[in-house]
C-alpha angles and dihedrals in degrees: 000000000000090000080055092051090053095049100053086050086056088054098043094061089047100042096047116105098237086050094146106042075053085051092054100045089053092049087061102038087055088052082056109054084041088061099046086045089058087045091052094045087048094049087055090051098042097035096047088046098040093050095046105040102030098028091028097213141108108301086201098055086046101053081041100069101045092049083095091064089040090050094051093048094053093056098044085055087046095051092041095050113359112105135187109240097236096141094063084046092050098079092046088062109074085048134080107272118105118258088233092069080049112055091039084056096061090041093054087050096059093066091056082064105117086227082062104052107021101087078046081085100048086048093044094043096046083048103050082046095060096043092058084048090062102263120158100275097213088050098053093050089055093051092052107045087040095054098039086051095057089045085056089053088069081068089071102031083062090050102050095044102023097114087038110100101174093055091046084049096054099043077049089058094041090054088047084051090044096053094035086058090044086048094057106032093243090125117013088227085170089048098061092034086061087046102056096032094051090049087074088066101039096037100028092181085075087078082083086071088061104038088055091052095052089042086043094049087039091065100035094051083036084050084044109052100041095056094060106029096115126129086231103034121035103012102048126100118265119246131209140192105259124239130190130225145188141167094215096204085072102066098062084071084068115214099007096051089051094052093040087052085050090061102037081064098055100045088049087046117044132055103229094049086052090067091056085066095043089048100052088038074061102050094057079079094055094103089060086078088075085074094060095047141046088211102067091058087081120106097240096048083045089065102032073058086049095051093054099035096058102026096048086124108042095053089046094049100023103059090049092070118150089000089085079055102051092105101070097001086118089046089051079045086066104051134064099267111149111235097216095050091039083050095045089054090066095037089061106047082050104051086040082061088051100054094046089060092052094050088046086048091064073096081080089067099079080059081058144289088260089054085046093044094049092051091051097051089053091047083061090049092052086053101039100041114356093053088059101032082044092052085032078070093047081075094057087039108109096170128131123231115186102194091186091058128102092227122117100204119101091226155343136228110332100055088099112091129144099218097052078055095056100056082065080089100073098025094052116001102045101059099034081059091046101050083034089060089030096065091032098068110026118005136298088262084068093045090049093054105045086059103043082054094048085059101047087045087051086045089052080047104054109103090045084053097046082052089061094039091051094051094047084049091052092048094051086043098102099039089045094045088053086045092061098045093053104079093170 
């Protein structure tokens, strides 16, 4: 039966009507696990030689003792974009198979999931290393099969409160808390994560702690999903009484008020557009990276810095317009809306979130008033120029964003475009060579004005440049409108 179930995947992908945009996709998302795998086998290498021959300790104890961080992390990527593969299930359950081979099914995919068995390199190849370097053999394999068994148990930890966000919200707390105490040496958290982890090599009965967890979880997510895997039960999608809001100072704006009151709905309401909130509250911390690097003390990486720290949410939000929109985008088609307000709506949240972040990065400024200025430089030139070139790209952006889904990811097929890519040039890469030459030449006072004037130039400009935005929309109307209907 399983065989049967792969099969049918096989013919799915080759069966579908984008299969080649599905084809691509999988082409570069290949590129990219490959990449990630060379990256892992050449941690093992660099992190076992480093640490025996430069630091001149026990690999093994080191890498011991960070597995905690790498275990934490694991689990945050899984909850953010691992998903259990219940729409391929759905069809299998009005036919004749037990629901056992089927849960067990769904259980066995996610760990061919690349999140699931990618750190599994880094782990085999660190552990063949230190074989051929004379390690106990029993111990490392222990230690390998111990410590891979508790990274899959993020697998179920994800199932079982994957739709749970208080519970996301208060692991989240206890790992801030967790890294604030290590911090501060208030409690060695690497200490005691060397300890335990170390204790698989040195005491390799403790394995069994491991394999009856895996066995334990197996049973509990098997339990727990069974007893809701029902069409009408556990996979449909939750409804809720509706409530409406308004904030009632916007509508005296007209059209505009109405549409930014729309989207400040959406973000409040729905779970996909509320990490877009989380993710740009992130990015504020975005700066804090010039302190791990060298290389992000140029001018040209400051700004880049700049750009992200105070424009999170405008390239998360703004370069899903209209995507946000896909749902009922035909039916707006339809109606008199006019394009510019409906665009300006978007402009202006936006560029209210925007400023926002540039008023929260004046933390920068303990770093010192040049960091702070720079960032707020680049905060104008995200209002004045990045907020119209970003929705500019909306109009090139096919991709499809089902907002009643349970799905985590942002998109699906249609999000590549060259020309999307190509509008990179003003929004990065413009500014990072201008301060770059700027400072360069004369002084950073001179960087940090010639952006902040760019961006008042781009702000005077604006309507001419809506003009443009709203002809390039109404010329992708009909290809974007026939984009959203295919849900193939």
């Amino acid at each position: 039966m399983f065989i049967q179930f792969l099969r049918l995947e096989i013919k799915s992908f080759f069966r579908g009507s984008s299969v080649g945009i599905n084809l691509a996709m999988k082409i570069l998302r290949f590129i990219g696990i490959l990449y990630f795998m060379l990256c892992l086998v050449g941690g093992a290498f660099g992190a076992f030689f480093y640490i025996q021959e430069e630091m001149h300790q026990n690999p093994v104890t080191v890498v011991s003792k960070f597995m905690i961080i790498a275990w934490a992390a694991d689990l945050i990527a899984k909850y953010m974009w691992q998903e259990l593969p219940t729409q391929n299930i759905k069809p299998f359950l009005t036919l004749n198979i037990p629901k056992k081979t089927l849960v067990n099914y769904m259980l066995g995919k996610t760990f061919v999931n690349a999140f699931s068995w990618l750190n599994s390199l880094f782990l085999i190849t660190f552990t063949v290393i230190a074989l051929f370097n004379g390690y106990n053999a029993v111990g490392m394999v222990a230690w390998l099969i111990g410590i891979s068994l508790l990274f899959y148990l993020n697998n179920f930890i994800n199932i079982l409160f994957n739709d749970k966000e208080a519970v996301a919200i208060a692991v989240g707390c206890i790992f801030a808390a967790a890294v604030g105490l290590a911090y501060y040496n208030v409690v060695p958290v690497l200490e005691y994560s060397g300890r335990f982890f170390y204790n698989f090599y040195e005491r390799p009965y403790f394995v069994v702690i491991s394999i009856l967890l895996f066995s334990g979880l197996w049973k509990i997510c098997f339990s727990h999903i069974r007893r809701i895997f029902y069409l009408d039960q556990g996979l449909e999608a939750k409804k809720e009484v509706g409530k409406t809001e308004n904030i009632v100072f916007l509508n005296k704006f007209g059209a505009i008020g109405t549409f930014i009151n729309i989207d400040i709905k959406m973000l409040k309401r729905n779970k996909v557009t509320k990490g877009i909130i989380w993710g740009s509250f992130m990015f504020l911390f975005y700066g804090m990276l010039m302190f791990s690097s060298s290389i992000y003390k140029t001018p040209a990486m400051m700004m880049f810095m700049g750009l992200f720290v105070t424009g999170g949410f405008q390239f998360m939000f703004g370069q899903r317009v209209p995507a946000f929109d896909s749902s009922y985008y035909p039916l707006m088609m339809t109606l008199n809306v006019p394009y510019k307000e409906y665009l300006k709506a978007k402009w202006w949240l936006m560029n209210i979130v925007t400023g926002i972040s540039m008023i929260l990065a004046i933390c920068y400024a303990y770093f010192g008033w040049d960091m702070y200025l720079t960032f707020f430089a680049a905060g104008i030139y995200n209002i004045g120029v990045n907020s119209q070139f970003t929705l500019w790209s909306g109009a090139f952006n096919k991709m499809q964003i089902d907002l009643n889904s349970k799905e985590k990811r942002f998109g699906q097929k249609n999000s590549f475009n060259m020309k999307a890519l190509l509008l990179l040039i003003p929004k990065m890469i413009l500014p990072m060579v201008v301060f770059a030459l700027m400072k360069y030449y004369f002084n950073i006072t001179a960087g940090i004005i010639s952006i902040a004037v760019l961006g008042l130039i781009g702000f005077l400009l604006r309507e001419k440049i809506f003009d443009i935005i709203v002809r390039h929309y109404k010329v992708e109307k009909y290809s974007t409108l026939e984009a959203f209907k295919n849900k193939d």
